[in-house]
C-alpha positions in Angstrom: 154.2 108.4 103.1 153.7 104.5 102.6 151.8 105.3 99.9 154.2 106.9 97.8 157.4 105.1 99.0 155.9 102.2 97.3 155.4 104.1 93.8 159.1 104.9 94.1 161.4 102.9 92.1 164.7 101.2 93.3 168.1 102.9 91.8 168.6 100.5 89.4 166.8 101.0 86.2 164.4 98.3 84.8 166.1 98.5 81.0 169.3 96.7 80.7 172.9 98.7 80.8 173.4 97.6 77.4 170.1 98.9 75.6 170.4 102.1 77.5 174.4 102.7 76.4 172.9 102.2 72.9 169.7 104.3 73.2 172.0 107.3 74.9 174.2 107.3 72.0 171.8 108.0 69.9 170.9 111.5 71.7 172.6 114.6 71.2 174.7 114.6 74.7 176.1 118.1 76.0 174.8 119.9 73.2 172.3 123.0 73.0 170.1 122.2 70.3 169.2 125.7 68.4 165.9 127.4 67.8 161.8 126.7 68.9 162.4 124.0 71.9 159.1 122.5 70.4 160.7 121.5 67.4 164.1 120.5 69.0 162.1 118.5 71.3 160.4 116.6 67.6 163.9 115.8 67.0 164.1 113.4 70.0 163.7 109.7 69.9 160.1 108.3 72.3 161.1 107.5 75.9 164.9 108.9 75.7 164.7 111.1 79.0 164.6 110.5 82.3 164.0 114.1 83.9 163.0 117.3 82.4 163.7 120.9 84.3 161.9 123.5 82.8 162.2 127.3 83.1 159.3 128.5 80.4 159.0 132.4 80.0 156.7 133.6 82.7 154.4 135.5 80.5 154.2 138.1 83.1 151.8 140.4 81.6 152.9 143.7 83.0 151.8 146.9 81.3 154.7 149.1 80.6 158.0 149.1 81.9 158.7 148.6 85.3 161.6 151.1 87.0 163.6 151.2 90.1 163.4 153.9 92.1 166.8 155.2 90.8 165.0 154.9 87.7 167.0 151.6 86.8 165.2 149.3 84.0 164.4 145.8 85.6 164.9 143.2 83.6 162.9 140.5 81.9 159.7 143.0 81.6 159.9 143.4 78.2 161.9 140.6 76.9 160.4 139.6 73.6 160.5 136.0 74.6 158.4 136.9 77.0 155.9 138.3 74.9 152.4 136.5 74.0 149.5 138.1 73.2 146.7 136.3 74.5 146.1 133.7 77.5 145.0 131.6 74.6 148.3 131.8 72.6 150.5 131.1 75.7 148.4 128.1 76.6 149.1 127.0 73.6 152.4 127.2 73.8 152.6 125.5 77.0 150.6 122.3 75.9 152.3 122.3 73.0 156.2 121.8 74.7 154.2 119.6 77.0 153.1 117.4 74.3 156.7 116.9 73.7 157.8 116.5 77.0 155.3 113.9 77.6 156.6 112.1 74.3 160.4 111.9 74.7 160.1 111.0 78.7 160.8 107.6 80.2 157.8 106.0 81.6 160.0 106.3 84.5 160.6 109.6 84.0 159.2 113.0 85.8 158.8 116.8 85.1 159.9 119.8 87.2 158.6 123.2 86.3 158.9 126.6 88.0 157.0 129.5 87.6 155.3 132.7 89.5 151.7 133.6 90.2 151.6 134.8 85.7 151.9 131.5 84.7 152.1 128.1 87.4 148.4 128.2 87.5 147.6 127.6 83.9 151.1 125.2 83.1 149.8 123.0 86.6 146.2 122.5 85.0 147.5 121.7 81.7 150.4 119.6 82.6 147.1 117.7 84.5 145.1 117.0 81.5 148.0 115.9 79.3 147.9 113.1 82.1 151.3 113.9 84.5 150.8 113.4 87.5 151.5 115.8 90.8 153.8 114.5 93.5 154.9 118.1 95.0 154.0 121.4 95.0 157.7 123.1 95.9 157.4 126.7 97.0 161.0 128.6 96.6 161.2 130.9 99.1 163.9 133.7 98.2 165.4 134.4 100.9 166.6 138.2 99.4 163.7 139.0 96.9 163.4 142.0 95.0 161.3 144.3 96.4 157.8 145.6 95.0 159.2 149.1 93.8 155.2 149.9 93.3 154.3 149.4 96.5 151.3 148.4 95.7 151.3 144.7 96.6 153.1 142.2 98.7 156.7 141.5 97.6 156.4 138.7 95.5 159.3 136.6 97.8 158.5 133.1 96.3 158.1 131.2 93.1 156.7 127.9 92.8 157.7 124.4 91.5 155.7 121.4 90.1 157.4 117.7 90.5 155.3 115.6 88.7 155.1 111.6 87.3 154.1 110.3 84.4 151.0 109.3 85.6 149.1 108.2 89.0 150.4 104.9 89.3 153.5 105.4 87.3 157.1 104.9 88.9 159.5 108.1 89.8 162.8 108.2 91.5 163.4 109.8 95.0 166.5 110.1 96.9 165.2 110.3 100.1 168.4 109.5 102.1 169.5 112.3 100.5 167.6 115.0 100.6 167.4 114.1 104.6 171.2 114.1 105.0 171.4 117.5 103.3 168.5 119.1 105.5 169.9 119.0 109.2 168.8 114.9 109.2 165.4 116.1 109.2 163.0 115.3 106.1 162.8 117.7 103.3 159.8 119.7 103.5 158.4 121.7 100.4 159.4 125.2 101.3 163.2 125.6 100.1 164.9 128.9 101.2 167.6 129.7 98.7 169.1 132.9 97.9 168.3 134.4 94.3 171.1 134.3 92.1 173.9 136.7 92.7 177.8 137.7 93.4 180.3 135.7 90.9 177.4 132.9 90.4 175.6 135.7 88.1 176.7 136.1 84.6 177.3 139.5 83.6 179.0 140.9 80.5 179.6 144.6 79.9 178.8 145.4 83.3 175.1 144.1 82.4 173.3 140.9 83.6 173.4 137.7 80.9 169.9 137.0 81.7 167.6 138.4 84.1 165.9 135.3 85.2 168.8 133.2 85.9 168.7 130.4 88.1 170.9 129.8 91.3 172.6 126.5 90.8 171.7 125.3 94.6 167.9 125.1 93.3 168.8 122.7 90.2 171.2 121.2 92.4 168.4 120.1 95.4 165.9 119.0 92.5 168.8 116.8 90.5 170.5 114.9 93.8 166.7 114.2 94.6 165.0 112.7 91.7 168.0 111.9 89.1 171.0 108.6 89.5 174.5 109.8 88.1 174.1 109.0 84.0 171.0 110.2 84.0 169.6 112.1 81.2 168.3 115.7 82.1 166.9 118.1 79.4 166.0 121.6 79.9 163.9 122.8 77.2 164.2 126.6 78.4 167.9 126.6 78.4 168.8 129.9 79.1 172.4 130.2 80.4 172.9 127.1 81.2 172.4 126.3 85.1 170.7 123.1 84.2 173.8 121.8 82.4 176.4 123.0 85.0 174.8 121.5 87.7 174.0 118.2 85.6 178.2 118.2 84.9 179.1 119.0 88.7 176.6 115.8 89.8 178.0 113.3 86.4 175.0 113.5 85.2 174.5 114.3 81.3 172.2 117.3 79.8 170.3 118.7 76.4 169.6 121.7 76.2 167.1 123.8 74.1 167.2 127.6 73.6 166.8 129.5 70.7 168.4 132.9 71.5 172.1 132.6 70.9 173.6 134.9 73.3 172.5 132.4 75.8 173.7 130.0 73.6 177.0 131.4 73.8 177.0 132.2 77.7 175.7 128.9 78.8 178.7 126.8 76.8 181.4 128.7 77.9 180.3 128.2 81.7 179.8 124.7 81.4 183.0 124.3 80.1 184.5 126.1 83.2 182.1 123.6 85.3 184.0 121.1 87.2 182.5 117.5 88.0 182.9 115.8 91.0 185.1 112.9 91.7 183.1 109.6 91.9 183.3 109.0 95.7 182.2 112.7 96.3 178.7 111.3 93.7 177.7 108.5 95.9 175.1 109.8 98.4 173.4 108.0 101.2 170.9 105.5 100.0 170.1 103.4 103.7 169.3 104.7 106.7 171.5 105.8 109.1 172.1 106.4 112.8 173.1 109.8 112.9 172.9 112.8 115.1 171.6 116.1 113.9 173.6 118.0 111.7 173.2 121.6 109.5 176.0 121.2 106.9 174.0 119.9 103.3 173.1 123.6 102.9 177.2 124.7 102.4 177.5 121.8 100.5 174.4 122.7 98.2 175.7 126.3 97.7 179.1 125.6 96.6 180.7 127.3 99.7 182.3 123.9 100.6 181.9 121.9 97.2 181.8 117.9 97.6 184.9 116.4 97.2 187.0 118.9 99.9 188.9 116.7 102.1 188.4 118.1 105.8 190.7 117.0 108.6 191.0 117.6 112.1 193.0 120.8 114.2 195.7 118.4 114.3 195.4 116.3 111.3 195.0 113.2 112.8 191.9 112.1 110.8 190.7 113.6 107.7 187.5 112.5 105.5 185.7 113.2 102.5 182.9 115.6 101.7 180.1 113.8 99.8 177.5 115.6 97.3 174.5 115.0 99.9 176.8 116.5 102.8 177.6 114.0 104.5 181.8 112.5 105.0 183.4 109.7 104.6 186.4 108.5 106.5 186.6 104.6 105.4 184.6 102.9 103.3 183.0 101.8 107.4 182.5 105.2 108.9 180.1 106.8 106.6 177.2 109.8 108.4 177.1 113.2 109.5 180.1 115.9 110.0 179.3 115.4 114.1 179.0 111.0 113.7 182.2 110.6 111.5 184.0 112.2 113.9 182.4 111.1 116.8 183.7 107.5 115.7 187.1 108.3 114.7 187.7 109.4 118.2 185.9 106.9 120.1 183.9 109.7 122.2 180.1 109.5 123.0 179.2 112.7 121.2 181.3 115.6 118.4 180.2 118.8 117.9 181.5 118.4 113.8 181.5 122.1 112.9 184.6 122.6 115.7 186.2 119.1 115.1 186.5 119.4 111.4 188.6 122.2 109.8 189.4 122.8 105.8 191.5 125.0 103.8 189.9 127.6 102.9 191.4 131.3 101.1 194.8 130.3 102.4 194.0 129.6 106.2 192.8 126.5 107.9 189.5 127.0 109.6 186.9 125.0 111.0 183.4 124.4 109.6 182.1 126.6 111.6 183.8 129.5 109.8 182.3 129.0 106.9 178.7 128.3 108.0 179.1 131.8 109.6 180.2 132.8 105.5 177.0 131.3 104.3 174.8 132.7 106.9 175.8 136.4 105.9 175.3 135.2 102.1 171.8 134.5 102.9 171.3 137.8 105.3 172.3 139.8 102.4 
């Protein structure tokens, strides 16, 4: 842990404000940029990014098509971008977009990609001998996966991430504050549990899914308040419909995207437009340790049940406070922590259990916390 705390930079950025205003306006900011994201990456300036999140096509490699047992199509079998013909070819690929990504990211800078068992393997050991560097191995568990309709082989319930630096002994942002305020004051380990995407967060049109691979925005949400500062610049080279960039508008950060297939094109803008950002008090999250009791409340937060920026208050309104994008409150610009510490030193008491203190409006009733943590759990369960 020493080791890498020291590779960590600070959250201010080496270059000056001024260089980097002019350097961002020079970059095409909220836009999708159209066709191969090889050659949309060419069209970027050296050094003009600091984090990339990449969703490449999984190349699954399935023969056939692959039915439900109601004899449903599942999706993203036969998706031509999906298609390659050889390993060769879709190693190819990969180094190619990886030469790229390489190229137009700060020194500074770091890579996320995600992938399953078709493809991690051969991105991981490529993304090594272009010279990144591996700082985590993230393992999404999912925690409603579709089942193997085979039954021929485990239920694939996972898919993996790679974090990586620019290089061995080059510098990378973490939030660790963070990411420990938003898992139950505990560090974040590398196993996330997050529901696939579903309900109103999946795009449909016609009755028919947008995408079949979409992203839930809690995932892009965990990897951005981690390893990205609000300004930052975050490019997703796999667009798709557009996760990366709503989650990069919520968290005031800004995006470019890449995608070539214009239905996605189409989806992902007209979400992000419907994205609201959050307030700038509700952006600043916990940099310095603090003294906080145990809490399990960053998860709501992460999932949008309870969005940051949602003023809570208590039963009788005596105090209210803040929600803050790593899910923790602020009352004050002094009382600062955990749902159960804010309250705790409002009232002057040695102890608060905050999921009973602290209530919200919520579908036209005021309930506590605890209401809605009770919501999310059965989101998960199903």
């Amino acid at each position: 842990m020493v080791q890498v705390l020291t590779k960590v930079r600070a959250p201010a950025r080496a270059e000056p404000k001024k260089a980097r205003a002019v350097a961002k306006a020079e970059l095409p900011l909220g836009r999708i940029l159209d066709g191969d994201c090889v050659e949309a990456m060419r069209s970027l300036p050296d050094n003009c990014i600091d984090l990339i999140f990449a969703d490449p096509p999984y190349n699954l490699q399935l023969g056939g098509d692959l039915n439900r047992p109601d004899g449903s199509h599942v999706d993203a079998v036969t998706d031509e971008w999906d298609r390659f013909d050889s390993f060769a070819v879709y190693d190819g690929f990969t180094r190619d977009w990886l030469t790229e990504a390489r190229r137009i990211l700060k020194p500074d800078g770091a890579l996320w990609v995600i992938g399953s068992y078709h493809n991690i393997f051969r991105v991981g050991a490529i993304l090594q001998d272009l010279g990144f560097w591996i700082l985590n191995d993230i393992v999404w568990r999912k925690s409603n996966p579709m089942p193997n309709f085979r039954g021929t082989r485990f239920t694939n319930a996972h898919e993996t991430l790679i974090w990586a630096s620019m290089g061995e002994k080059a510098k990378y942002h973490f939030n660790y504050r963070a990411m420990k305020t938003l898992n139950d004051e505990l560090q974040m380990r590398s196993d996330w549990v997050i529901p696939i995407c579903s309900g109103q967060e999946r795009l449909k049109k016609g009755g028919h899914k947008v995408h079949p691979t979409q992203k839930p925005e809690a995932l892009l949400y965990r990897v951005m308040l981690a390893t990205t500062e609000k300004g930052d610049v975050v490019l997703d080279p796999f667009f798709g419909t557009g996760t990366t960039g709503a989650v990069a508008k919520r968290l005031g950060r800004e995006w470019i995207g890449c995608e070539r297939e214009g239905g996605y094109r189409e989806a992902a803008l007209e979400r992000i437009e419907m994205a609201l950002p959050l307030d700038e008090s509700s952006l600043t999250t916990m940099q310095s340790r603090k003294d906080a009791p145990r809490v399990a409340f960053g998860a709501l937060v992460e999932a949008g049940l309870i969005p940051p920026g949602t003023q809570v208050f208590d039963k009788q309104r005596r105090w209210a406070a803040t929600v803050r994008a790593d899910g923790s409150l602020e009352s004050g610009k002094d009382n600062i922590g955990s749902i159960h510490g804010v309250g705790k030193t409002l009232q002057g008491a040695p102890s608060c259990n905050g999921w009973t203190f602290w209530h919200l409006e919520h579908d036209g009733a005021v309930k506590p916390l605890d209401a809605l943590r009770q919501l999310y759990l059965l989101s998960v369960e199903d």
